[in-house]
C-alpha positions, -999 to +999 in steps of 0.1 A: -450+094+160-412+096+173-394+135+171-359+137+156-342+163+170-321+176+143-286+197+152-291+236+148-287+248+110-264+271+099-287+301+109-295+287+141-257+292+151-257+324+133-285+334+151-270+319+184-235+337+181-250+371+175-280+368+206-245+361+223-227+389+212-255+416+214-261+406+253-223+404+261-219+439+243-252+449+260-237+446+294-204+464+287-201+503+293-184+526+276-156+519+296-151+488+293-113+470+299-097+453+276-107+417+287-140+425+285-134+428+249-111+398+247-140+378+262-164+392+237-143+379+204-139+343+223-174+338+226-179+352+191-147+330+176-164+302+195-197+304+180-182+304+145-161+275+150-189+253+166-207+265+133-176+254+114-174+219+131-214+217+130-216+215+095-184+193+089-198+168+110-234+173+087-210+171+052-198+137+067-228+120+077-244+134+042-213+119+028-221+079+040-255+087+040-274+114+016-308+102+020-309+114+054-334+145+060-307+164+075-287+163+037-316+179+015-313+212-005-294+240+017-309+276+024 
């Protein structure tokens, strides 16, 4: 039997941007400059707008197609 791989679900990014965050803010001391910070919120404003593109794209397909597996009841 053939795997789908299916794009990450809305946790999965949620889950993704924050393992991000903790390890950047992990590696910062208490001294940290300012564009250590500034790099911190990009990767966090990142995550959240591959979340926000992620499920766009999902709406769409669910919109031409709904009986796709991807398009069945949300969390």
């Amino acid at each position: 039997m053939r795997e789908t791989l299916l794009p990450l679900s809305r946790g999965g990014l949620m889950g993704l941007a924050l393992t991000a965050t903790v390890l950047l803010a992990g590696c910062m001391s208490e001294g940290s400059s300012t564009e250590s910070l500034y790099r911190q919120n990009m990767v966090s404003e990142t995550a959240l707008n591959a979340q926000i593109m992620s499920d766009r794209a999902r709406d769409q397909r669910c919109r031409r197609d709904p009986a796709r597996r991807e398009c069945g009841p949300r969390d």
